[in-house]
VONU-783844 format. One record per atom (N, C-alpha, C): z, x, y; residue in three letters. Coordinates in steps of 0.1 Angstrom, whole numbers, padded with zeros to 4 digits, always signed. Layout:
BEGIN
ZXYALA;...
//
This chain:
BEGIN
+0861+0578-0686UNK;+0870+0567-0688UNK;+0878+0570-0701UNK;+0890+0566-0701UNK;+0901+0571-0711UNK;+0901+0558-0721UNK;+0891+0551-0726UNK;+0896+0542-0737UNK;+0902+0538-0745UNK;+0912+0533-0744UNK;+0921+0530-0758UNK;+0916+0519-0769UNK;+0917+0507-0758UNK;+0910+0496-0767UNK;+0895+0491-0766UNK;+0889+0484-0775UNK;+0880+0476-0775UNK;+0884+0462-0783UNK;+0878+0451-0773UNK;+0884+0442-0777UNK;+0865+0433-0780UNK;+0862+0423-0793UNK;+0849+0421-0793UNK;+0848+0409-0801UNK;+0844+0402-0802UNK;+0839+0387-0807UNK;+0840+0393-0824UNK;+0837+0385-0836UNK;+0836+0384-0850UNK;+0826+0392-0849UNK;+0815+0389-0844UNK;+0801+0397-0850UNK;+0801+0407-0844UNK;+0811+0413-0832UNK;+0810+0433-0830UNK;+0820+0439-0839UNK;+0825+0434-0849UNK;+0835+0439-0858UNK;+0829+0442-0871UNK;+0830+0456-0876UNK;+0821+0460-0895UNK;+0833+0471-0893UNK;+0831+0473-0909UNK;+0843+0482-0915UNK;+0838+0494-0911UNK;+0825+0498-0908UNK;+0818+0511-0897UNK;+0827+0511-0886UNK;+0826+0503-0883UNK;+0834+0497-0865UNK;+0849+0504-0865UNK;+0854+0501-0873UNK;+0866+0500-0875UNK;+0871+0513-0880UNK;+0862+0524-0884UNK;+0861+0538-0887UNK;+0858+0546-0876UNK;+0847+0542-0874UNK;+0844+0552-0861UNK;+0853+0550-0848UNK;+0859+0537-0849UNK;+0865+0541-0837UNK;+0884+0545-0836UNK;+0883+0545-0848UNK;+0899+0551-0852UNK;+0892+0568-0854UNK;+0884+0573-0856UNK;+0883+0591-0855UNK;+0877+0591-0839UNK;+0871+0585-0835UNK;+0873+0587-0818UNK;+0883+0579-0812UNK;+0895+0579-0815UNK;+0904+0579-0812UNK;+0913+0564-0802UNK;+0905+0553-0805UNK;+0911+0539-0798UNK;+0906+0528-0810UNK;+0910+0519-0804UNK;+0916+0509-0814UNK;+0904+0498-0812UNK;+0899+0492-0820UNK;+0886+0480-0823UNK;+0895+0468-0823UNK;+0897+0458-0811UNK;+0904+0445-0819UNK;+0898+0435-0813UNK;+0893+0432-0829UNK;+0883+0418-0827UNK;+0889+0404-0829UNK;+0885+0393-0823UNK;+0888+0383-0823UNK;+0878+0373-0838UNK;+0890+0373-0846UNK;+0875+0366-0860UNK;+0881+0352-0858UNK;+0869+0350-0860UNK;+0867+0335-0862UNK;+0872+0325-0875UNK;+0865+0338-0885UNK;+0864+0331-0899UNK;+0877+0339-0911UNK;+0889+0338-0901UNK;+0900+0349-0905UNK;+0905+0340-0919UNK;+0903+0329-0922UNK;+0906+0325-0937UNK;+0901+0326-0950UNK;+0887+0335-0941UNK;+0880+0342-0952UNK;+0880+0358-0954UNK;+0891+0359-0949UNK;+0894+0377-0952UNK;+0901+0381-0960UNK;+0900+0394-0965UNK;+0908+0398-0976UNK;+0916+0407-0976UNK;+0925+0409-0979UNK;+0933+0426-0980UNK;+0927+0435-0991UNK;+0930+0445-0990UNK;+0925+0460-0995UNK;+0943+0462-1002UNK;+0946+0467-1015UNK;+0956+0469-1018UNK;+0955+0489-1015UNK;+0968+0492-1012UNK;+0974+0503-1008UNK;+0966+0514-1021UNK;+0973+0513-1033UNK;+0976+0520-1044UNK;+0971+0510-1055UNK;+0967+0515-1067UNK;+0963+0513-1083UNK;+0980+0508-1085UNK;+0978+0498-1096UNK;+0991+0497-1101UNK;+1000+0486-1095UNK;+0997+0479-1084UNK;+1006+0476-1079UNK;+1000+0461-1084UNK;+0994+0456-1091UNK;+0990+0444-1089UNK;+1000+0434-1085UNK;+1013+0433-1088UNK;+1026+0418-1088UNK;+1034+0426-1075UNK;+1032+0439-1071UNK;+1043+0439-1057UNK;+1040+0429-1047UNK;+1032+0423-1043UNK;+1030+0411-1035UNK;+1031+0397-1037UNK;+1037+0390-1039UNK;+1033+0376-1050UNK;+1029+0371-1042UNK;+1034+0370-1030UNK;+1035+0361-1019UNK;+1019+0363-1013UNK;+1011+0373-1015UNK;+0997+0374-1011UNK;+0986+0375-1019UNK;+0992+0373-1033UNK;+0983+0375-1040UNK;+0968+0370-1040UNK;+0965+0354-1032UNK;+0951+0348-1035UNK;+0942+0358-1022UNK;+0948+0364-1011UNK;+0939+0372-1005UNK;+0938+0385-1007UNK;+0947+0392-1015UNK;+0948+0402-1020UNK;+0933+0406-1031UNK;+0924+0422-1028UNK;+0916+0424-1036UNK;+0918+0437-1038UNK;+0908+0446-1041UNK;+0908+0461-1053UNK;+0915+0469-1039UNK;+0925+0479-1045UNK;+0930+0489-1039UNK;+0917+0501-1028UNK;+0920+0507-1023UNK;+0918+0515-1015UNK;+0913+0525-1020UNK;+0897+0533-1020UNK;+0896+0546-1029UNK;+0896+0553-1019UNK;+0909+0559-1019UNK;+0912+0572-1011UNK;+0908+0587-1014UNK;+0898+0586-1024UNK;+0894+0599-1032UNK;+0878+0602-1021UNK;+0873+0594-1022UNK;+0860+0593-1013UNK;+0864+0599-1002UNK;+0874+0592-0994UNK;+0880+0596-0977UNK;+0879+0608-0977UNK;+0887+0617-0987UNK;+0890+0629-0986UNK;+0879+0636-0994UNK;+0871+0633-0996UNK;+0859+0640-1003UNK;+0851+0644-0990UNK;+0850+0634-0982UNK;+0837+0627-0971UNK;+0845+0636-0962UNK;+0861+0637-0957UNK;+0863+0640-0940UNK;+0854+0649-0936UNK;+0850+0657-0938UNK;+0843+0672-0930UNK;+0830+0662-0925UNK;+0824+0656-0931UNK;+0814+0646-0926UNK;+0818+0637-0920UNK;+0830+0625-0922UNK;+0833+0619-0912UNK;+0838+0624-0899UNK;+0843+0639-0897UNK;+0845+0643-0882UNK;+0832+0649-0875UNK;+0824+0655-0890UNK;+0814+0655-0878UNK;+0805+0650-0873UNK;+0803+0635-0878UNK;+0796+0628-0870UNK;+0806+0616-0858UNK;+0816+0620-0864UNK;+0825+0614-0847UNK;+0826+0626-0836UNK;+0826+0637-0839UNK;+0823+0646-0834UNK;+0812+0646-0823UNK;+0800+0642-0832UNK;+0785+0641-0828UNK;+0785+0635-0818UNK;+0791+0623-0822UNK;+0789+0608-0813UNK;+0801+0609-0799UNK;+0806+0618-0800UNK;+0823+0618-0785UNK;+0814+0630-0775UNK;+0810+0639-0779UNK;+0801+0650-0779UNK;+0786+0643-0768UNK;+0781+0633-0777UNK;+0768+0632-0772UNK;+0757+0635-0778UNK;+0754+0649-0785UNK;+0750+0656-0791UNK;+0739+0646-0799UNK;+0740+0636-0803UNK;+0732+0627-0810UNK;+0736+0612-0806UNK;+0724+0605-0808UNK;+0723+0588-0800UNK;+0733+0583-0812UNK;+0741+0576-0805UNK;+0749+0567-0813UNK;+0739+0555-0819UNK;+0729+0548-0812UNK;+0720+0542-0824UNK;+0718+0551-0835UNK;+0708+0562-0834UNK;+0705+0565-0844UNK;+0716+0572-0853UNK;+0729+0577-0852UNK;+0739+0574-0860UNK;+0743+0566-0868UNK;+0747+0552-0860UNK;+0744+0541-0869UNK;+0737+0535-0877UNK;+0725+0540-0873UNK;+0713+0534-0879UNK;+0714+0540-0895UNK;+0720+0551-0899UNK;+0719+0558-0910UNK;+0731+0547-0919UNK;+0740+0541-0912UNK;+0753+0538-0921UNK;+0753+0520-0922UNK;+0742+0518-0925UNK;+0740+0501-0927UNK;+0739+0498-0941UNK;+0735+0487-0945UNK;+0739+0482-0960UNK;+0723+0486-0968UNK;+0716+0492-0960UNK;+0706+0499-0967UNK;+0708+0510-0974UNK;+0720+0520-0970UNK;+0721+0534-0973UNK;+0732+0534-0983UNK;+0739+0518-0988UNK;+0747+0522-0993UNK;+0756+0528-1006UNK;+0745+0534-1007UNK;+0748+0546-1020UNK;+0753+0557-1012UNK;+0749+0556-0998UNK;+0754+0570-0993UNK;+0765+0576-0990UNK;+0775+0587-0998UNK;+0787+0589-1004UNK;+0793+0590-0988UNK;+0785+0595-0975UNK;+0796+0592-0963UNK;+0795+0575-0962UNK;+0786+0570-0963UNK;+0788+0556-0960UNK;+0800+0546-0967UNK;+0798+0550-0981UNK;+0811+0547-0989UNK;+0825+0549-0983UNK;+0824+0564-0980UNK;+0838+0567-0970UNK;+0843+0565-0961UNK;+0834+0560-0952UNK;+0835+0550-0939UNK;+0837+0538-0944UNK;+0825+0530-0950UNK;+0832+0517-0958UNK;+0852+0517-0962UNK;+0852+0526-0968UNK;+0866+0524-0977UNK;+0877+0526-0964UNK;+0877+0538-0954UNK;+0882+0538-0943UNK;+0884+0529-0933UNK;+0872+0521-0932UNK;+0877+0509-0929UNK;+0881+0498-0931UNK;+0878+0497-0945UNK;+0886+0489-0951UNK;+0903+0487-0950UNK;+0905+0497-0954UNK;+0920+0504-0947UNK;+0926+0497-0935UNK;+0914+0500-0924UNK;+0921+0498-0911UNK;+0919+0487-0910UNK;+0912+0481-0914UNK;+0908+0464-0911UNK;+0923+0454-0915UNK;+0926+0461-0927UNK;+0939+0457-0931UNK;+0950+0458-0925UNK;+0951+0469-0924UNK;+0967+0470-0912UNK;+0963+0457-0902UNK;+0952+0459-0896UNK;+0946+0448-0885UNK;+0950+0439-0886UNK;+0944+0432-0895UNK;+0950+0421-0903UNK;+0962+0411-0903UNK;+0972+0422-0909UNK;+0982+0421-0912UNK;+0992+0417-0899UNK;+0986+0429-0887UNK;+0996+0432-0874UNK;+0986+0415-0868UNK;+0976+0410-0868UNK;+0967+0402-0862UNK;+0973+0390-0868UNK;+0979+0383-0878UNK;+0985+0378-0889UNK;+0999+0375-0880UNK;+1008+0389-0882UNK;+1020+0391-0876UNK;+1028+0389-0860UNK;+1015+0394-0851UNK;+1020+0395-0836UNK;+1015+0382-0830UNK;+1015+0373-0824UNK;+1010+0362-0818UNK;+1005+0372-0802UNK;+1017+0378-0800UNK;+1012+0389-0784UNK;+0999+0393-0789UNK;+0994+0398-0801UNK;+0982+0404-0800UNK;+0976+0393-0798UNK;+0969+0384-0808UNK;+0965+0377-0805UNK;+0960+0370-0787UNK;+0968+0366-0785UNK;+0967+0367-0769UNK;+0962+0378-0760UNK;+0966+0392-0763UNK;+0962+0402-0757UNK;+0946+0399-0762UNK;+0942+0403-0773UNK;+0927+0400-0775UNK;+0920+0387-0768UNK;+0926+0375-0771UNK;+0919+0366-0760UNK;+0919+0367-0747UNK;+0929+0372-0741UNK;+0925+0371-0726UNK;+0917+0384-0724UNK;+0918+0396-0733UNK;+0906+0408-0726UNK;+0891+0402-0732UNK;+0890+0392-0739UNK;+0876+0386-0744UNK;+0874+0376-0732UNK;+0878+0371-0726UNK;+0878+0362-0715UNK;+0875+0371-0704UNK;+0880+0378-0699UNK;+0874+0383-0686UNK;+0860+0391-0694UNK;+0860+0396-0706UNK;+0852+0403-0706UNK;+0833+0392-0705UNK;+0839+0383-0711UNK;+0828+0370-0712UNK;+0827+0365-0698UNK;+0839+0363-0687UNK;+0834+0359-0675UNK;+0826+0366-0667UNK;+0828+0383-0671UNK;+0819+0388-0660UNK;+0806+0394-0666UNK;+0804+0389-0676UNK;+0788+0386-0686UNK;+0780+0374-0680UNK;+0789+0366-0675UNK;+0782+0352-0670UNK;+0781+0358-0654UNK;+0790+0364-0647UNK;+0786+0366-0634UNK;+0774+0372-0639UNK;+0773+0383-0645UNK;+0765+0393-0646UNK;+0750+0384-0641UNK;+0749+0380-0658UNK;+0740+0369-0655UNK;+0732+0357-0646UNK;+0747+0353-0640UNK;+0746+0346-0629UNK;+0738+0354-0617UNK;+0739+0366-0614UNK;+0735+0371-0600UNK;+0725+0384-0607UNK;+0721+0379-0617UNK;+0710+0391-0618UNK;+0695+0382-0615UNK;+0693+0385-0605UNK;+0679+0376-0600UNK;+0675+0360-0604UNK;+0687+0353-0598UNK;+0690+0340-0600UNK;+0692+0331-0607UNK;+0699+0342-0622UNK;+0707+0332-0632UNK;+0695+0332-0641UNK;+0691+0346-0637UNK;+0675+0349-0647UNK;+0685+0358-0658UNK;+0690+0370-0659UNK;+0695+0379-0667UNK;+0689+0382-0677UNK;+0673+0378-0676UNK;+0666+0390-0687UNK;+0656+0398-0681UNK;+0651+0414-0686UNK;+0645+0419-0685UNK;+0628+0415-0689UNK;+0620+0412-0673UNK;+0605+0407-0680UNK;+0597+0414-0677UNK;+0603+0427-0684UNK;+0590+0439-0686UNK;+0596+0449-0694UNK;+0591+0455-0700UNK;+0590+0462-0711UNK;+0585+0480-0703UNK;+0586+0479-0688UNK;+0583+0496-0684UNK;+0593+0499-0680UNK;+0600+0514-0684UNK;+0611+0517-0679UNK;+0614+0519-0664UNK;+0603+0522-0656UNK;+0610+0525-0645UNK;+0615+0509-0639UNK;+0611+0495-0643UNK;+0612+0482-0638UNK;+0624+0478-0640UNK;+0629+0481-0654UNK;+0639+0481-0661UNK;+0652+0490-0652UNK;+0649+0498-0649UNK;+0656+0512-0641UNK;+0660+0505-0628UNK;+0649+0500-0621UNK;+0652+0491-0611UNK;+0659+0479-0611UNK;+0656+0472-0620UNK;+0668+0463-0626UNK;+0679+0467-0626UNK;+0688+0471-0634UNK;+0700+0479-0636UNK;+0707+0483-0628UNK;+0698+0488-0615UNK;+0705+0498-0606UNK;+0706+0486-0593UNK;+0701+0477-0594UNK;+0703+0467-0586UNK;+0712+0457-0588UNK;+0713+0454-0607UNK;+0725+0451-0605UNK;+0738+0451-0604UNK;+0739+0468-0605UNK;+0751+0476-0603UNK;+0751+0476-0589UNK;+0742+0472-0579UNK;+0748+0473-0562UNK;+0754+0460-0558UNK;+0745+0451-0572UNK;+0752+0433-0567UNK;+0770+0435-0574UNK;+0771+0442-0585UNK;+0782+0442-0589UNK;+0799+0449-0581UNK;+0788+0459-0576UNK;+0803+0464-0564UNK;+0805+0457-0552UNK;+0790+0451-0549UNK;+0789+0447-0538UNK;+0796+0431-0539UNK;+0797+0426-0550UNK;+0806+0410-0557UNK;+0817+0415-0557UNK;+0826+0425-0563UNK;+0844+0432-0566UNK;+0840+0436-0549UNK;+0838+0441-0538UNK;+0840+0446-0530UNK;+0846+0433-0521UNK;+0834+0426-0519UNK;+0835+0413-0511UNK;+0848+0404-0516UNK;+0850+0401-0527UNK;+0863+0391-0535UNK;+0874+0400-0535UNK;+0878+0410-0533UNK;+0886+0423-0529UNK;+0891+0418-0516UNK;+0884+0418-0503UNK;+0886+0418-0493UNK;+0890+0399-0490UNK;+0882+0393-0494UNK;+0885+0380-0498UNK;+0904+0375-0501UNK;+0905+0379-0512UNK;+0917+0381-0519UNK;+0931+0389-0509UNK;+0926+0396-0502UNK;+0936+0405-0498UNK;+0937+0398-0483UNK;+0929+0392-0478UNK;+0929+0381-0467UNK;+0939+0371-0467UNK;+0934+0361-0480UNK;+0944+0351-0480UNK;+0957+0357-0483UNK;+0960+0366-0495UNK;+0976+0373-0497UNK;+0984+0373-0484UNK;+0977+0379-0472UNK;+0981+0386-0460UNK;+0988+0369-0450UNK;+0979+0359-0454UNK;+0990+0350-0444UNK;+1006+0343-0451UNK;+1011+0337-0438UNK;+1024+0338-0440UNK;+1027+0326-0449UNK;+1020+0320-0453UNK;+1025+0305-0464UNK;+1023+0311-0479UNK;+1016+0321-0480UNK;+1012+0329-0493UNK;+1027+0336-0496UNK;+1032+0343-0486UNK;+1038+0356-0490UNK;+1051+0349-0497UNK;+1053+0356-0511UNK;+1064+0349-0517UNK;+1065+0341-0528UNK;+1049+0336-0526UNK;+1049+0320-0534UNK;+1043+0324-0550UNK;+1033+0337-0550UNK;+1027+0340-0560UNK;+1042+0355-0571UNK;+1042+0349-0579UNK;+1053+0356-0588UNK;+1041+0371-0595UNK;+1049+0379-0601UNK;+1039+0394-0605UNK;+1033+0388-0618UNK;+1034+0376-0627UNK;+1023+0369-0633UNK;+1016+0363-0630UNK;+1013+0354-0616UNK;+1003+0352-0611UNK;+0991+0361-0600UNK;+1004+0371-0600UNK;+0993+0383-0591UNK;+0985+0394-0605UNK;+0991+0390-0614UNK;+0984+0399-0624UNK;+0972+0392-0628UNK;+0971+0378-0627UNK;+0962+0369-0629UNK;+0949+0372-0618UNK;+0951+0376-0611UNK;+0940+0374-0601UNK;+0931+0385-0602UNK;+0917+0383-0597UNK;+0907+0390-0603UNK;+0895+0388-0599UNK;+0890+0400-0594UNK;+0876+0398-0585UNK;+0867+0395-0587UNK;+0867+0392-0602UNK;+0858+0386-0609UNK;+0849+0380-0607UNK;+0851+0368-0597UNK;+0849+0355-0592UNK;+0829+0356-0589UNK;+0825+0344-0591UNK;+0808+0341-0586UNK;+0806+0331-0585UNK;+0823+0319-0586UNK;+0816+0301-0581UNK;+0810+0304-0571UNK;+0817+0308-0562UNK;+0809+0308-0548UNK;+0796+0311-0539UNK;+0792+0320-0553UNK;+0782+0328-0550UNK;+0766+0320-0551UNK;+0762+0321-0540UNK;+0747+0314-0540UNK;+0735+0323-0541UNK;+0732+0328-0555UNK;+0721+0336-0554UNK;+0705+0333-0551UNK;+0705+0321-0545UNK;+0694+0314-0538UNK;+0689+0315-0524UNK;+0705+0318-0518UNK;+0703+0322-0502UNK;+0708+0309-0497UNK;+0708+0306-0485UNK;+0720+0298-0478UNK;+0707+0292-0473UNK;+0708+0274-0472UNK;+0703+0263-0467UNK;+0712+0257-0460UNK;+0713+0255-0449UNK;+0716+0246-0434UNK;+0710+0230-0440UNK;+0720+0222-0436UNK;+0715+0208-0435UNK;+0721+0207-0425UNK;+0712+0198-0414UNK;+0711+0191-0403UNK;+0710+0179-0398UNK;+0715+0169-0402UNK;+0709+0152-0407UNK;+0706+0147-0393UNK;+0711+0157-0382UNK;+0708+0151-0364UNK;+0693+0159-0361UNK;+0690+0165-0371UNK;+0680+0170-0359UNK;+0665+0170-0368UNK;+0657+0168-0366UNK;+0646+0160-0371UNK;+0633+0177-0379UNK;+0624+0177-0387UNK;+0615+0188-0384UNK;+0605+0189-0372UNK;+0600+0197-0369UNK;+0591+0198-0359UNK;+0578+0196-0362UNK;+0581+0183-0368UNK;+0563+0179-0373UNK;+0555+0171-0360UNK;+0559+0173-0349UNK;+0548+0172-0335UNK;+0545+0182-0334UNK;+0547+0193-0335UNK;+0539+0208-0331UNK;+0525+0205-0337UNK;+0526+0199-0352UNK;+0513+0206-0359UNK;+0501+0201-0354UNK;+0490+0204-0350UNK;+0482+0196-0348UNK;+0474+0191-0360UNK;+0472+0178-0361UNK;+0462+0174-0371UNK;+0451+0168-0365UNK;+0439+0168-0376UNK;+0428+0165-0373UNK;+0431+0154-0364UNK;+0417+0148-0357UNK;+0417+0128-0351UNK;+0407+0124-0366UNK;+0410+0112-0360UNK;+0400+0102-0365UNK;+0385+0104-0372UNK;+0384+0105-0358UNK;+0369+0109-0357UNK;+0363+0122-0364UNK;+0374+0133-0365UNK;+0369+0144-0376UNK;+0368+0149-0386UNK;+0372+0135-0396UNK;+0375+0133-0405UNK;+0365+0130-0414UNK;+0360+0133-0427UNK;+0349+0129-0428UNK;+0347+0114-0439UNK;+0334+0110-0435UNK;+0335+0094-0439UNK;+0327+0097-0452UNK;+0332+0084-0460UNK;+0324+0080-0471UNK;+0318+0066-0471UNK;+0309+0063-0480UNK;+0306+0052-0480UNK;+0305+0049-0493UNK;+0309+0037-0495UNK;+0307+0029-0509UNK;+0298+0023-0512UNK;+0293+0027-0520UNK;+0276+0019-0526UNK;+0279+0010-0535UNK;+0276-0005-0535UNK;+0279-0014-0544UNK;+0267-0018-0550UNK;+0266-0020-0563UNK;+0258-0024-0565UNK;+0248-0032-0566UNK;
//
């Protein structure tokens, strides 16, 4: 898969984030929440009054000395990580606010700082982005809830701790998941096909549509109701009377 973007809620967004995925090569665009609490990164030393107009979000310039101290290490652990060659946890796991004395951690810090800003700025600027990010957060959230919805009846968590169960999980519900886009596929392409449809839907409402879909879906299995026709409770035989056994009450 050719990635360009990732699009992620406030809390999949760190200035890590925002580094590693500008040296592997696509773009991080998160949706914040708490965007009145952000800050800009100034370009260059010196410039304190080129901006008047931003100055209350405006903070310390950019140490670009780090960047360029660090590159050979920051390519080669993007390297590592595009590669394979090493678990992206345990990659990360080195560049958290534990390590942060650590001179690549700094340089990723300040790198993303950087990019966080342009972000910012164009996130600030474009209203299209903005939109673009909501609606790829939206489908991306709707088919989290299918997910959930049809992983063993709106269960969606893992209740065992052995891998092969887990293994089974997963791969089951990657059969329910093609087997949901296959069916709503065919669904979709049904109704298009009669004659009161054709015409009526414009190339923005057909871009809208999306196989998304799991109202319909009954992960319980299908119940018949019959209000004409009675259970077959004369088959059963029940005990008589008489084989039933008695008590007696002792009064005193």
């Amino acid at each position: 898969m050719d990635v360009e973007k990732q699009y992620v809620d406030t809390h999949g967004q760190s200035e890590v984030g925002f580094a590693f995925c500008y040296l592997l090569g696509f773009a991080l665009l998160p949706r914040l929440k708490n965007l009145k609490k952000q800050r800009l990164y100034r370009p260059e030393k010196g410039e304190s009054e080129k901006y008047a107009n931003l100055q209350p979000i405006l903070t310390r310039p950019i140490n670009w000395e780090i960047i360029g101290r660090q590159y050979d290490e920051l390519i080669k652990f993007a390297i590592a990580l595009r590669l394979g060659v090493a678990d992206a946890e345990s990659i990360l796991r080195r560049f958290t606010k534990n390590n942060v004395q650590h001179p690549t951690y700094k340089a990723l810090c300040e790198l993303g700082k950087a990019l966080k800003t342009m972000f910012l700025c164009d996130y600030l600027r474009l209203e299209s982005l903005r939109r673009e990010i909501h609606e790829g957060l939206q489908v991306i959230e709707n088919w989290n809830s299918a997910n959930a919805f049809i992983l063993y009846g709106k269960g969606g968590e893992f209740a065992s701790n052995k891998l092969e169960n887990q293994e089974l999980l997963m791969l089951s519900l990657h059969l329910l998941q093609v087997s949901l886009v296959y069916v709503n596929t065919l669904m979709i392409q049904q109704v298009l096909t009669e004659p009161e449809w054709q015409g009526r839907l414009t190339a923005v409402d057909l871009r809208a549509l999306s196989p998304l879909k799991w109202q319909h879906v009954n992960p319980y299995g299908t119940f018949t109701l019959d209000m004409h026709q009675r259970l077959p409770l004369e088959q059963v035989a029940f005990p008589s009377s008489a084989a039933l056994p008695k008590f007696r009450a002792s009064l005193p």
